[in-house]
MARGU-166623 format. One record per residue (C-alpha): residue in three letters; x, y, z. Coordinates in nm, 4 decimals, decimal comma, always signed. Example, Ala and Ser with C-alpha at 12.3 -4.5 7.8 and 13.67 -1.06 7.14 Angstrom:
MARGU-166623
   resn         xx         yy         zz
    ALA    +1,2300    -0,4500    +0,7800
    SER    +1,3670    -0,1060    +0,7140
end
This chain:
MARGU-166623
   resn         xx         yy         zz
    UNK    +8,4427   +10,2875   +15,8893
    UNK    +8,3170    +9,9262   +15,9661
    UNK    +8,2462    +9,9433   +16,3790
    UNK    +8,5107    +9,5931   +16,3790
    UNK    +8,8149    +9,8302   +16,2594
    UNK    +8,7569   +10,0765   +16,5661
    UNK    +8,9753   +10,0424   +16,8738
    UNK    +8,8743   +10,3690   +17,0504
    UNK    +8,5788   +10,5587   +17,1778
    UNK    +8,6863   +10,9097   +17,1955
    UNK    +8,3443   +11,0989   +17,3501
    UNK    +8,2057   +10,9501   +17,6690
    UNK    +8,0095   +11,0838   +17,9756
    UNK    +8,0071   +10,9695   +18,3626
    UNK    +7,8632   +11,0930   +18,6785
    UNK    +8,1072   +11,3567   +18,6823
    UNK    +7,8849   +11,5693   +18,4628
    UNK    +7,5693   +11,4035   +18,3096
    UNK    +7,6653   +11,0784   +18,2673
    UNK    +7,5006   +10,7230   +18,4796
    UNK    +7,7994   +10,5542   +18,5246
    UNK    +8,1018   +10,5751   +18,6922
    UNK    +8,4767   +10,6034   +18,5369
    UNK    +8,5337   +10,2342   +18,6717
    UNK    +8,1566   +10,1507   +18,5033
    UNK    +8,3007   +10,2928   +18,2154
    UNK    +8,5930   +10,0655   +18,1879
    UNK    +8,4271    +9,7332   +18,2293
    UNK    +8,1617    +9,8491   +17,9321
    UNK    +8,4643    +9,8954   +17,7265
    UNK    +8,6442    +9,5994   +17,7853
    UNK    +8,2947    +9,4264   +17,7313
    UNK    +8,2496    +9,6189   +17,3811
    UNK    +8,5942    +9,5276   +17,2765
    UNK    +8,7343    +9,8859   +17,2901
    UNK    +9,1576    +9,9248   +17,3792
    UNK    +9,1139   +10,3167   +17,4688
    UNK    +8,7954   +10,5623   +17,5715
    UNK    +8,8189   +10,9061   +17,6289
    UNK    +8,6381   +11,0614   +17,9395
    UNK    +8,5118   +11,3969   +17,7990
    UNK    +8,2287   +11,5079   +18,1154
    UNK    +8,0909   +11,8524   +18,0426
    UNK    +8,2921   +12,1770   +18,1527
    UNK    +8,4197   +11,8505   +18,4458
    UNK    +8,7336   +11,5944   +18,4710
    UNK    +8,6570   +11,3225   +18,7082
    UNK    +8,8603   +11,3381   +19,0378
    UNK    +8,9836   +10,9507   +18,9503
    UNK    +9,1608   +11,0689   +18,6748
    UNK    +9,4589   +11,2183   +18,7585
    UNK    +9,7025   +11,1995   +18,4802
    UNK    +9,6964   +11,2831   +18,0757
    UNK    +9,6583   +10,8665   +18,0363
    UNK    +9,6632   +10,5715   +18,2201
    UNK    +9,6254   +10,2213   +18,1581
    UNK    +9,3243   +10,0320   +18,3978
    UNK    +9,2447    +9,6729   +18,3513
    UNK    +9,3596    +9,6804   +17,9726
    UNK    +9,2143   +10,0199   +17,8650
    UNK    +9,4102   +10,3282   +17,7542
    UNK    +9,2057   +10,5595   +18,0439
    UNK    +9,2698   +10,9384   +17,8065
    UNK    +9,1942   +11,2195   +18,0394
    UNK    +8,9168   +11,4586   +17,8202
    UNK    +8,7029   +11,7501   +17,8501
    UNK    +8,4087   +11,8753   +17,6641
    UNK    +8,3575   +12,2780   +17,7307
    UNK    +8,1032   +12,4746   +17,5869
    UNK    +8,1812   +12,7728   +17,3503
    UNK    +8,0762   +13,0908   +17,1844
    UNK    +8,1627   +13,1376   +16,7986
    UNK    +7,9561   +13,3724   +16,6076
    UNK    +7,7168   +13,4664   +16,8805
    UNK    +7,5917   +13,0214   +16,8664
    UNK    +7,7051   +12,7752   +17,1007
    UNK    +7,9945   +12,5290   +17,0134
    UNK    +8,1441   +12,2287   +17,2423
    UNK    +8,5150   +12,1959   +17,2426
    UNK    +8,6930   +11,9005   +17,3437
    UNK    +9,0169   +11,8334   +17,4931
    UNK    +9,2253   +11,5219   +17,4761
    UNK    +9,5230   +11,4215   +17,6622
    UNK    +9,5029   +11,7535   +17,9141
    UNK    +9,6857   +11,7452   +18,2183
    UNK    +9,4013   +11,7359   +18,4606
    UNK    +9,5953   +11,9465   +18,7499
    UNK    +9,7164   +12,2384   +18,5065
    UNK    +9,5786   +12,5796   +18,6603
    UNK    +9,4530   +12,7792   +18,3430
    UNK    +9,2552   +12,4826   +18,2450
    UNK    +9,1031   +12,4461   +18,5947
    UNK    +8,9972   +12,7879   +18,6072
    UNK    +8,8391   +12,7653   +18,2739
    UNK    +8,5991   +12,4971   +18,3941
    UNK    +8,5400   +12,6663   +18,6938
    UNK    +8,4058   +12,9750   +18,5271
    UNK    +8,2331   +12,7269   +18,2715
    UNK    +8,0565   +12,5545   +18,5969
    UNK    +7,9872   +12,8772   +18,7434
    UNK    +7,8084   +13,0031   +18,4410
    UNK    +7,6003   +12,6545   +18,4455
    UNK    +7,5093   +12,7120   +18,7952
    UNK    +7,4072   +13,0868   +18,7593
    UNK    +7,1679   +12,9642   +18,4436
    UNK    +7,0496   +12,6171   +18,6553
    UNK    +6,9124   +12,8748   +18,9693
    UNK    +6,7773   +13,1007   +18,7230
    UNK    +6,5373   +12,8239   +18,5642
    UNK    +6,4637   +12,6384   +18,8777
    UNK    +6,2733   +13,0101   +19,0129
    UNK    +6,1229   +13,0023   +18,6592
    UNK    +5,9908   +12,6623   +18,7358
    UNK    +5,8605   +12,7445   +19,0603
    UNK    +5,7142   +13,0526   +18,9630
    UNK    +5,5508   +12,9034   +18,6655
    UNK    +5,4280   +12,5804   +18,7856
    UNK    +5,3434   +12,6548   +19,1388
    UNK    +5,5708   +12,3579   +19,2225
    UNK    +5,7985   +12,4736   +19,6103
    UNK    +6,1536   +12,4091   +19,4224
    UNK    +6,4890   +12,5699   +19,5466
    UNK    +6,7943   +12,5341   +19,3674
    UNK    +6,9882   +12,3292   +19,6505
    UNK    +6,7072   +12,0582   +19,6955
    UNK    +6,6926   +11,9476   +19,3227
    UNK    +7,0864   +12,0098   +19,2950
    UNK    +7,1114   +11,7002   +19,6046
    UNK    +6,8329   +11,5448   +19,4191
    UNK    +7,0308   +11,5309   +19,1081
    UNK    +7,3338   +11,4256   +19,3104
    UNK    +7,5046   +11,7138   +19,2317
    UNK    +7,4306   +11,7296   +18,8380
    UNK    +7,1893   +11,9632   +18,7395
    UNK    +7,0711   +11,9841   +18,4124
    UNK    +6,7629   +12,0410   +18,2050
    UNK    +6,7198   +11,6478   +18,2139
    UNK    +6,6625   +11,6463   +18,5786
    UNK    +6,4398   +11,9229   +18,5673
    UNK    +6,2345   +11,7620   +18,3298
    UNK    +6,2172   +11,4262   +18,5481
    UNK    +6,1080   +11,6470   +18,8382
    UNK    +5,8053   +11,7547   +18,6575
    UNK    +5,6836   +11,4431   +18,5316
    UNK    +5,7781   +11,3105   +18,8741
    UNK    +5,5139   +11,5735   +19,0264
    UNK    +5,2596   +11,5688   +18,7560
    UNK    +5,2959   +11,8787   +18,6013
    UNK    +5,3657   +11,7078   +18,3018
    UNK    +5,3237   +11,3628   +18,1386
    UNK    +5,6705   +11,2794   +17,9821
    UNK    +6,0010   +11,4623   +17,9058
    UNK    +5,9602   +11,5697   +17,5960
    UNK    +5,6317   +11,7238   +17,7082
    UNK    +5,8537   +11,9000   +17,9757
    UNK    +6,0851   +12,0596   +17,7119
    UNK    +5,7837   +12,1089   +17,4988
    UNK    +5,6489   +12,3465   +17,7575
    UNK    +5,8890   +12,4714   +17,9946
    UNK    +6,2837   +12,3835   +17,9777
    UNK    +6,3318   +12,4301   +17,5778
    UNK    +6,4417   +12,7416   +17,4076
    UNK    +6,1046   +12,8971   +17,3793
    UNK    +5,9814   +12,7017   +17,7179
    UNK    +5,8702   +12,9073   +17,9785
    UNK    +6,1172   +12,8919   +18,2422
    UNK    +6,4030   +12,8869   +17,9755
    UNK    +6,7196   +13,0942   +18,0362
    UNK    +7,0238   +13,1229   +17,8203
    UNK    +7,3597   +13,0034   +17,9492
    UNK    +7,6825   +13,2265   +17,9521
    UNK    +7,9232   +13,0676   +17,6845
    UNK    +8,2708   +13,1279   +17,7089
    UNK    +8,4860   +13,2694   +17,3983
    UNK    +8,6385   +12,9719   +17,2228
    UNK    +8,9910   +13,1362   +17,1831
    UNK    +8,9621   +13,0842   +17,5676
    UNK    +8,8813   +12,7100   +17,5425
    UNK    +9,1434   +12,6177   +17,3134
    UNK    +9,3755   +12,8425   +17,4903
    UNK    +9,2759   +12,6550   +17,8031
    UNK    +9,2948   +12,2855   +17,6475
    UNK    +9,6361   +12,3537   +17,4970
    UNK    +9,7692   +12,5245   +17,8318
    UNK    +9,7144   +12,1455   +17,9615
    UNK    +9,9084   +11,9967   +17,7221
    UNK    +9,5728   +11,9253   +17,5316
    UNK    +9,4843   +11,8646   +17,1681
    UNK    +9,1619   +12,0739   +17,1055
    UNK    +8,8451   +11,9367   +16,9128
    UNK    +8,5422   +12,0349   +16,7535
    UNK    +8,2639   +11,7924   +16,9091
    UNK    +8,0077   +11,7048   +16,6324
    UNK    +7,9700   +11,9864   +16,3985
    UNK    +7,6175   +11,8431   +16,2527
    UNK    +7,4662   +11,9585   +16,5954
    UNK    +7,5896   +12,3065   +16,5840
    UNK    +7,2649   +12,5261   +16,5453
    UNK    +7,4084   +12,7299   +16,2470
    UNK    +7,4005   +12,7569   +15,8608
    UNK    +7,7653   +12,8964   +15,8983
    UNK    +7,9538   +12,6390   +16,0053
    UNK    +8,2322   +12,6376   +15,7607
    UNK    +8,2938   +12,9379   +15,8565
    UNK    +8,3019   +12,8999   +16,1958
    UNK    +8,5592   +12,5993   +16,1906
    UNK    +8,7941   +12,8532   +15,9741
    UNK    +8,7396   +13,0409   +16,2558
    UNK    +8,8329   +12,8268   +16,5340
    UNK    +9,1406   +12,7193   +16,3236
    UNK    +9,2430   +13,0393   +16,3761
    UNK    +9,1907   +13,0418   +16,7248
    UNK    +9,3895   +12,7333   +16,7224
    UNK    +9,1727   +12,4223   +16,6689
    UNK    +9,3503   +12,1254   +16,6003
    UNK    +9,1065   +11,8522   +16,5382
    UNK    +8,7353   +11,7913   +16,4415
    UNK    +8,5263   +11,5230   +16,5301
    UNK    +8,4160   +11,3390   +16,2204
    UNK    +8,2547   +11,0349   +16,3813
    UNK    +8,0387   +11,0751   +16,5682
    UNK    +7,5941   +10,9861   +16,5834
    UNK    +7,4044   +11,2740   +16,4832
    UNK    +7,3963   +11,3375   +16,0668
    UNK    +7,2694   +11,5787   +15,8953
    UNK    +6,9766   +11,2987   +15,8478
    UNK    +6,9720   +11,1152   +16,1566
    UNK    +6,7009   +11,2637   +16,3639
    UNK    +6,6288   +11,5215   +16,6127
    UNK    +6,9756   +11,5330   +16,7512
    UNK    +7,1226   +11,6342   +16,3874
    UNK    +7,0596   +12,0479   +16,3750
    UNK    +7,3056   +12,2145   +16,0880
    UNK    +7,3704   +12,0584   +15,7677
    UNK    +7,6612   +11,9651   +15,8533
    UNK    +7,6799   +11,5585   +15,7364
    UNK    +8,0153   +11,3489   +15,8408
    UNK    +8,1395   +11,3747   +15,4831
    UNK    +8,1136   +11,7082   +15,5266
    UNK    +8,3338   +11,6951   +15,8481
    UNK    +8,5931   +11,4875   +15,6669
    UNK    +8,5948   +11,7436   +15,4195
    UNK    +8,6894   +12,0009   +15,6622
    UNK    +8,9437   +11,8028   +15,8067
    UNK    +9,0964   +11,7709   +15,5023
    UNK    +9,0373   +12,1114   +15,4011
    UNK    +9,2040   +12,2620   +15,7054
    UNK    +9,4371   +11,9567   +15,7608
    UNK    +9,2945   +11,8966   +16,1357
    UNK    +9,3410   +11,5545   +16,3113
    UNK    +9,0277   +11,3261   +16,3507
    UNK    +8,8501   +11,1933   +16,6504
    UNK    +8,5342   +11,0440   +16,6771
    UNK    +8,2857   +10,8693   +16,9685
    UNK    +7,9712   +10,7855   +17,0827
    UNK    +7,8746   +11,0797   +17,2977
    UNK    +7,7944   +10,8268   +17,5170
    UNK    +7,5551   +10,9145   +17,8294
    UNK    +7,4790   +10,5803   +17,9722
    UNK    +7,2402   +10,3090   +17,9456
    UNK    +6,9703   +10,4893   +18,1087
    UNK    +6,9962   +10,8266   +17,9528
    UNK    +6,8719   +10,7157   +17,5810
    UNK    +7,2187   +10,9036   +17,4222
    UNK    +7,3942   +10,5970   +17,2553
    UNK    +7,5897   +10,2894   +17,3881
    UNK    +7,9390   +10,3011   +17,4458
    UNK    +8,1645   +10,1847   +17,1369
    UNK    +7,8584   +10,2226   +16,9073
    UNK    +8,0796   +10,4687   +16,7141
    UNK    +8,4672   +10,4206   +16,6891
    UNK    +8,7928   +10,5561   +16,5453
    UNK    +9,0703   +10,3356   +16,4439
    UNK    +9,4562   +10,2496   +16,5651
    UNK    +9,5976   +10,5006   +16,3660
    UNK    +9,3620   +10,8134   +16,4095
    UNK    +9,4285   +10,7443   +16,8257
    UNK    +9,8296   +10,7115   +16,7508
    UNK    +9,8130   +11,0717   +16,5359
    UNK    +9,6407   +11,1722   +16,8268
    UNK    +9,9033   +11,0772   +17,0616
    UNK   +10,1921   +11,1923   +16,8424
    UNK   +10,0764   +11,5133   +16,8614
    UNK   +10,0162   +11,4952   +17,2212
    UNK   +10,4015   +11,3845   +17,2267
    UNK   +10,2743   +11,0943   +17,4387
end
């Protein structure tokens, strides 16, 4: 799809989870970019400014999103939800868990960084630090911003990665859960870029999740199976049209945008069109 079709960025980030900007940032970049609607999916997070399924600010369909990390087949997946009611209790608890088991793996790697750097860290300090985001990125600026290490990727390289030294795994939650949780909200449930999915199964693991209830894929989106680092399975977006097709899910698509200082992608850089967001709000009977 040429980028001057696309109306609608369906997979941003903000300060709410491990985004730079704010929702109200977020706006003005899409009115600069062109964009009628953007999606706020924050991680396991919905911003406390958004308070309904959509709203309209300053021009832009505002759609109240999720992104929540999943277990299928034993390998992490990331769910998102579109259109959920952002006050609906099963949905709320869902994320809470979801934070809870982000919090309980964040404390466990911040004692494996102090023990194996020598560096005096406690959870608390680099959680204010972070301004209340902890992740693996600010871990990593913390130890280039103390020396133990010259750059991020060095960082991962050594410490926060999967075979790092102070890595620990992260509790996933079951993705019948998820999608039971999304839909609960009045939510239409999405798998978030397949081609980053560390697996060789994933066509099986989308039958799967149709099972469970999926009702949508994300087909656009940055990472192919050739695009870099970020692109893990072999999974490219023809392939995740021809799942869509295959299981007759509905299509969304986005940037997985981070912010301007976090390297992941600009917002509107990737785009779906005026009649893949009005399926999407059909179904939402919106």
């Amino acid at each position: 799809m040429d980028i001057e079709d696309g109306v609608a960025d369906l997979h941003i980030h903000t300060k709410a989870s491990d985004g730079t900007n704010t929702v109200d940032e977020r706006i003005e970049q899409a009115k600069d970019r062109g964009l009628d609607a953007i999606a706020i999916t924050d991680h396991d997070a919905i911003s406390e400014s958004l308070t309904e399924r959509v709203t309209h600010r300053d021009g832009v369909k505002l759609i109240s999103g999720v992104e929540i990390r999943a277990d299928v087949f034993d390998t992490k997946v990331e769910i998102l939800g579109y259109f959920v009611d952002p006050t609906e209790e099963t949905l709320r608890g869902t994320l809470a868990q979801a934070r809870q088991f982000r919090r309980d793996r964040n404390e466990t790697m911040v004692k494996n960084l102090a023990e194996t750097t020598g560096l005096d860290l406690s959870y608390d300090e680099m959680r204010e630090r972070a301004d209340g985001n902890l992740g693996r990125p600010q871990m990593a600026e913390r130890l280039v911003d103390d020396g133990v290490v010259d750059s991020i990727g060095e960082a991962f390289e050594k410490y926060l990665g999967t075979d790092g030294d102070a890595y620990a795994p992260m509790k996933r939650l079951p993705a019948p859960r998820v999608i039971d949780a999304i839909q609960a909200a009045s939510g239409i449930a999405s798998l978030a870029h397949p081609g980053r999915i560390r697996s060789d199964r994933v066509p099986e693991m989308v039958m799967e999740l149709v099972e469970s209830g999926l009702d949508a894929i994300e087909v656009c989106y940055p990472y192919d199976a050739s695009g870099g680092p970020d692109a893990y399975a072999d999974v490219g977006i023809e392939d995740a049209a021809a799942l869509k097709t295959e299981y007759d899910l509905l299509e969304t698509g986005g940037s997985d945008c981070h912010g301007p200082d976090s390297g992941k992608f600009r917002i509107g850089d990737v785009r779906v069109t005026d009649d893949v967001l009005s399926e999407l709000r059909q179904e939402a009977d919106l």
